[in-house]
C-alpha positions as CSV (number, residue, x, y, z in Angstrom):
1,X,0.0,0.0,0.0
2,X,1.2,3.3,-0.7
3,X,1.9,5.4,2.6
4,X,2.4,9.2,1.0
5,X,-0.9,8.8,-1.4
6,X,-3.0,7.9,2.3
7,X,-1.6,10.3,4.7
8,X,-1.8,12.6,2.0
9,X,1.0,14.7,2.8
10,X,1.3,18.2,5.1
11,X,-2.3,19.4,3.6
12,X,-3.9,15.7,4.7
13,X,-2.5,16.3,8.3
14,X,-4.7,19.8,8.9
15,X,-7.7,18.3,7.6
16,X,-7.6,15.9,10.1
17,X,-6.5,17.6,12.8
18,X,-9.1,19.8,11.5
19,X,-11.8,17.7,11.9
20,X,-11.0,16.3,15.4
21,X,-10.5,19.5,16.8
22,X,-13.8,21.2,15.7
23,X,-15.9,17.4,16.7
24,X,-14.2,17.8,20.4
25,X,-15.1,21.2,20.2
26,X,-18.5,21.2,19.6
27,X,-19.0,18.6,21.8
28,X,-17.4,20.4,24.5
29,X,-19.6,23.1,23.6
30,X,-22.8,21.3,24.1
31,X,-21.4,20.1,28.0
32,X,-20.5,23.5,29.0
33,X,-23.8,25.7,28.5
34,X,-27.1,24.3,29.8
35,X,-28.2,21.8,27.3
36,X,-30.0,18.9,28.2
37,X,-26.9,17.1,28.4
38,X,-25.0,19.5,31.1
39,X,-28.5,19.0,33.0
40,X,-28.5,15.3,32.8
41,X,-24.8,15.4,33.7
42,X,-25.5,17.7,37.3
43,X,-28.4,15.1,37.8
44,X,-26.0,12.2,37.8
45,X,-27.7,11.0,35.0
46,X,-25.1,9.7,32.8
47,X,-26.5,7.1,30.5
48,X,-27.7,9.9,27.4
49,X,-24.2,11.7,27.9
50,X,-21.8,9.0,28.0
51,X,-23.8,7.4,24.7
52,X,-23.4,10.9,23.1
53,X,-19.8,11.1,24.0
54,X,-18.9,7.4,22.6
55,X,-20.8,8.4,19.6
56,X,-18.8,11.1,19.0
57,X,-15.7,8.9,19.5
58,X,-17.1,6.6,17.0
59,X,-17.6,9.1,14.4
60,X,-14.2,10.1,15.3
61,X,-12.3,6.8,15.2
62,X,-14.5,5.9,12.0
63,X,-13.3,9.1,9.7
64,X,-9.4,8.5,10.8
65,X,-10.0,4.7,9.4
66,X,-11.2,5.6,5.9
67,X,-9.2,8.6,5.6
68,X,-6.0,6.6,6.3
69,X,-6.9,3.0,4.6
70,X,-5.8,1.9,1.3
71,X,-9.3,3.1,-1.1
72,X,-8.0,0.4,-3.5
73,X,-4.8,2.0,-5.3
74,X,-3.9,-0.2,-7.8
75,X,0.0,-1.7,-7.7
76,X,1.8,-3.7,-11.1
77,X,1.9,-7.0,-11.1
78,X,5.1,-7.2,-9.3
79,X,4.0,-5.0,-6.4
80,X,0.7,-7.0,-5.8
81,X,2.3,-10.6,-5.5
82,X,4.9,-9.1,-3.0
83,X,4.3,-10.3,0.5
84,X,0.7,-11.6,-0.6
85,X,-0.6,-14.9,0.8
86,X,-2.5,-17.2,-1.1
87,X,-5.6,-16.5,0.7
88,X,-5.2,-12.7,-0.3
89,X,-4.0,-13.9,-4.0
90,X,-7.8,-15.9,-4.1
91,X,-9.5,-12.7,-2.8
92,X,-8.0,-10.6,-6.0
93,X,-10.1,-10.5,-8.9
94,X,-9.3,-12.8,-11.7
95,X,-9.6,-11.3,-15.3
96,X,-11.2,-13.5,-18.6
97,X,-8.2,-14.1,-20.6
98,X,-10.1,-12.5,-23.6
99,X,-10.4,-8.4,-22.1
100,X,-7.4,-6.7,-22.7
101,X,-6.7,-3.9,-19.7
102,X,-6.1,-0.6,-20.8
103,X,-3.1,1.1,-19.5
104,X,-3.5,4.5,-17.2
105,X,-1.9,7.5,-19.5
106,X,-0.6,8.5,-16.0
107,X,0.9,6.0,-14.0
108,X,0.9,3.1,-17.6
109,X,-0.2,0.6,-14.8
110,X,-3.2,-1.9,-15.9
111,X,-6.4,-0.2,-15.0
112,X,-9.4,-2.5,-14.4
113,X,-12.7,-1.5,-15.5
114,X,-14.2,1.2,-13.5
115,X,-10.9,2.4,-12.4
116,X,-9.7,6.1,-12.8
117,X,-6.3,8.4,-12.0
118,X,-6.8,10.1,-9.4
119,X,-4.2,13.3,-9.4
120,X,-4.4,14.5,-6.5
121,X,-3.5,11.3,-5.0
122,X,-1.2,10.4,-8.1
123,X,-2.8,6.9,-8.7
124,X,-5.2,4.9,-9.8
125,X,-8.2,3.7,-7.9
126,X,-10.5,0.7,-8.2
127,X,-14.3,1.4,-8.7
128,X,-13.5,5.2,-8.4
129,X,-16.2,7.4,-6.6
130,X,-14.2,10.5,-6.0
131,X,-11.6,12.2,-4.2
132,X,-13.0,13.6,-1.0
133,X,-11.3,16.7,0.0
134,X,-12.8,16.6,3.7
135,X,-11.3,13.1,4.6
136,X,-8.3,14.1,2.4
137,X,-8.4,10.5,0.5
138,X,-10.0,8.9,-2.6
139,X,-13.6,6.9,-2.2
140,X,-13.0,3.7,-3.9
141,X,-13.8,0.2,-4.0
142,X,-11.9,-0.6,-0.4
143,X,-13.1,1.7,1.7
144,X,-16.6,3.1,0.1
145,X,-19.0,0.9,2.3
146,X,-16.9,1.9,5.2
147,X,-17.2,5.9,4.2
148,X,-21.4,5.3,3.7
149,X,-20.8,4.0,7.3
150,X,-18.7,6.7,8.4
151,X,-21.5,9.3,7.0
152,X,-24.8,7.4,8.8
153,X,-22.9,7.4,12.4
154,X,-21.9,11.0,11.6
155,X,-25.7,11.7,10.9
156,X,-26.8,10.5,13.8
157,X,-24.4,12.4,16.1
158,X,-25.0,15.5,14.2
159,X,-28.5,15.3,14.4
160,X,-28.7,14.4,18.2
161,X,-25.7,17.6,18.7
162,X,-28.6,19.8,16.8
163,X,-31.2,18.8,19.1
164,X,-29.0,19.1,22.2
165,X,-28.0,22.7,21.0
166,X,-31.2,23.8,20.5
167,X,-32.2,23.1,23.9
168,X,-30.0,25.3,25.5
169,X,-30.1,28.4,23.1
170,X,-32.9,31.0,24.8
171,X,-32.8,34.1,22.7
172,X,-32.3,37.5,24.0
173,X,-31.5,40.9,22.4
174,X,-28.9,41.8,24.8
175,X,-25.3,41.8,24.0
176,X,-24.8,39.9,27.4
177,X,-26.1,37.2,26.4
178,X,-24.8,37.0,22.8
179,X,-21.1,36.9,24.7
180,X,-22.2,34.4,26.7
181,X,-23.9,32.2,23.9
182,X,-21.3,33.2,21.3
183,X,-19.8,29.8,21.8
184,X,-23.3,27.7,21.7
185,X,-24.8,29.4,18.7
186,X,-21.6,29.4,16.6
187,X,-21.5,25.7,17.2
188,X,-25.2,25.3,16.5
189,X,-24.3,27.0,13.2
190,X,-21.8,24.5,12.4
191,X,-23.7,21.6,13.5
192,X,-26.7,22.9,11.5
193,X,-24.5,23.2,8.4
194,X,-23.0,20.0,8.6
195,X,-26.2,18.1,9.2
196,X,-27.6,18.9,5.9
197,X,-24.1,18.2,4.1
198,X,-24.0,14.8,5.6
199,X,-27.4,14.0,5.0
200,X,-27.2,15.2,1.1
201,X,-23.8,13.0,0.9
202,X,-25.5,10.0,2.9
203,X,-28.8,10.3,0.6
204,X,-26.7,10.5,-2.4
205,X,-24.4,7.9,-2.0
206,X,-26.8,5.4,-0.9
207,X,-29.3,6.0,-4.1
208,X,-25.8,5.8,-6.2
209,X,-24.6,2.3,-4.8
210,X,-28.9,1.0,-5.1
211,X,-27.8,1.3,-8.8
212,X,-24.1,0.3,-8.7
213,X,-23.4,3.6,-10.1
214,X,-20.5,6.0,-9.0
215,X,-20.2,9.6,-8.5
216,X,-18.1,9.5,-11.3
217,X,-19.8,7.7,-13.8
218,X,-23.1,9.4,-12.7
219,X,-21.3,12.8,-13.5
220,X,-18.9,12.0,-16.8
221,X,-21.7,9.0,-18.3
222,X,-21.2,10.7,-21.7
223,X,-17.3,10.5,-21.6
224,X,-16.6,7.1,-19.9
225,X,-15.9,5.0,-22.8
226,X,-17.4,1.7,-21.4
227,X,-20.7,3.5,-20.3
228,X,-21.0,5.3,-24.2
229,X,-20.4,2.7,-26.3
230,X,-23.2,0.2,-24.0
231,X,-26.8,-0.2,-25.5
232,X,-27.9,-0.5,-21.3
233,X,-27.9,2.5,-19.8
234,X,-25.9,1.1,-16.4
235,X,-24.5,-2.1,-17.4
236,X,-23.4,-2.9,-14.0
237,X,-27.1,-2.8,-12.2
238,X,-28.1,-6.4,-11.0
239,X,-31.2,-4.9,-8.9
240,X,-31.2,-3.3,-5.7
241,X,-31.3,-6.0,-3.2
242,X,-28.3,-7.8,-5.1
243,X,-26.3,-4.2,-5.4
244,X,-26.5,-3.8,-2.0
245,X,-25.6,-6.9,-0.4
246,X,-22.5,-6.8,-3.6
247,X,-21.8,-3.3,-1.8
248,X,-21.9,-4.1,2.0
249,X,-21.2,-7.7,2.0
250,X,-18.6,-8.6,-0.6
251,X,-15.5,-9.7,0.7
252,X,-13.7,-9.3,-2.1
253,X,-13.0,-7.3,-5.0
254,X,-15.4,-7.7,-8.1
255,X,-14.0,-8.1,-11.1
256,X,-16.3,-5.5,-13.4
257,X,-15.7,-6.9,-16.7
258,X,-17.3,-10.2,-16.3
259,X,-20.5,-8.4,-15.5
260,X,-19.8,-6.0,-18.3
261,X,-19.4,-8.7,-21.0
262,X,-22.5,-11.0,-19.6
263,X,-24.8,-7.8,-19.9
264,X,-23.2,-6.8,-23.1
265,X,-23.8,-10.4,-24.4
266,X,-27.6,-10.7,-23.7
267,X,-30.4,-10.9,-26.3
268,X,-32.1,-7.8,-26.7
C-alpha cells in the first residue's frame, strides 16, 4: 500500500486535525452551557451523555479509518504478488483471458474496468467514486462501504448535537447574552451546516450504490468510454437487493468486466 498517497501529505494532516478538533469542540460546547446534556450530567444522569460522548468517538475513530486506509490503489503485477498470501491472492479478482486492460496515461499501470487516476493522490483507484477533499483521500472500492458508514454514524451524532444545542439556546437581544452564547450558537451554526451536508452525501451515496453507479460515472456518463459505447444504460445494475448486499457484504473485490461482458452479451 502506498503510505504518502494515504496520509496525504502536510495538507492531509490539517484536515484531520481539523476535523478532530472542531468534533471535540462542539462537543465540549454542548457540555459546558445548559443543554440537556450538562442537565442530565448535574443530575447524575449519565446514561444519554456518555452514549453521546462514545458516539462522538465513533464518528471520530470511524473518519481516521477511511481517511488513512488503502481506497483500492492499484499496484503492477510485481507489487501485488509481494508479501501476498494465497488467501489474499484468491480474494483478487481474476480477469477472462479475452479483455485486454487498458493502460492508465498517468501511471501506464493496468487499469481494471471502473478504475480512474486520481491526481491529486497520483494513482489509480479501483471502482472510483471521487476524491474527498474533507477526509483528504479517494472513495474507492476498499473503503466506500466503510465511508457510507462513516456518513450514517456522523448523521446521527450531528442530528442528536442539533437537538441538544437547541435546547439550550434562549434568545435575548442583549449583547450579554450573545457573549455568553457566542460559543453555543456558533456551534449550533456548524452543526446545523453539517447536518444537511451529511445527509445530502448519505442520501446520495446510498441512491448511487442501489444502482451500482458512481459519483463519477453518474457525472462524466457521456465521456466514460465503457458506459458510451453500451446499449444498457448502467450495465453494472443487478437490482437493488443484489447491489447492496455486492456493496456491503462482498468480501472481495469484483471483477467488473465479467459483468460487463454477460450484460453486453444478452439478447435484446
Amino acid at each position: 500500500m502506498r503510505q504518502g498517497a494515504v496520509w496525504g501529505g502536510g495538507g492531509g494532516y490539517l484536515v484531520r486535525a481539523a476535523y478532530a478538533g472542531l468534533s471535540w469542540g462542539v462537543t465540549l460546547a454542548l457540555f459546558l452551557h445548559r443543554t440537556d446534556l450538562r442537565k442530565q450530567e448535574e443530575h447524575g444522569e449519565l446514561l444519554q451523555p456518555l452514549i453521546f460522548v462514545l458516539l462522538v468517538l465513533c464518528s471520530v475513530l470511524l473518519y481516521f479509518v477511511v481517511s488513512l486506509m488503502d481506497p483500492g490503489f492499484i499496484e503492477s503485477d510485481e507489487e501485488e504478488k509481494v508479501g501476498m498470501n494465497e488467501e489474499q491472492r484468491v480474494m483478487m479478482p481474476q480477469f477472462p483471458s479475452n479483455v485486454w486492460l487498458r493502460r492508465c496515461g498517468y501511471c501506464m499501470l493496468k487499469q481494471p474496468m471502473r478504475a480512474k487516476h486520481c491526481q491529486l493522490c497520483r494513482h489509480c483507484v479501483r471502482r472510483y467514486d471521487h476524491h474527498c477533499p474533507w477526509i483528504e483521500n479517494c472513495v474507492g472500492e476498499r473503503n466506500h462501504p466503510l465511508f457510507i458508514v462513516y456518513l450514517a454514524v456522523q448523521l446521527v451524532v450531528l442530528l442528536w448535537a442539533f437537538h441538544v444545542a437547541w435546547s439550550g439556546l434562549y434568545f435575548e437581544q442583549s449583547w450579554e447574552w450573545l457573549q455568553h452564547n457566542i460559543f453555543l450558537l456558533l456551534s449550533f451554526l456548524v452543526i446545523a451546516i453539517f447536518t444537511i451536508v451529511a445527509m445530502l452525501l448519505l442520501v446520495s451515496h446510498l441512491y448511487l450504490v442501489s444502482c451500482n453507479t458512481t459519483t463519477w460515472e453518474f457525472m462524466s456518463h457521456h465521456r466514460i468510454s465503457y458506459l458510451r459505447h453500451c446499449e444498457s444504460e448502467n450495465p453494472f445494475d443487478q437490482g437493488v437487493i443484489l447491489n447492496l448486499w455486492r456493496f456491503f457484504c462482498a468480501c472481495r473485490l469484483v471483477t467488473w468486466e465479467k459483468i460487463y461482458f454477460q450484460e453486453d452479451s444478452d439478447p435484446v
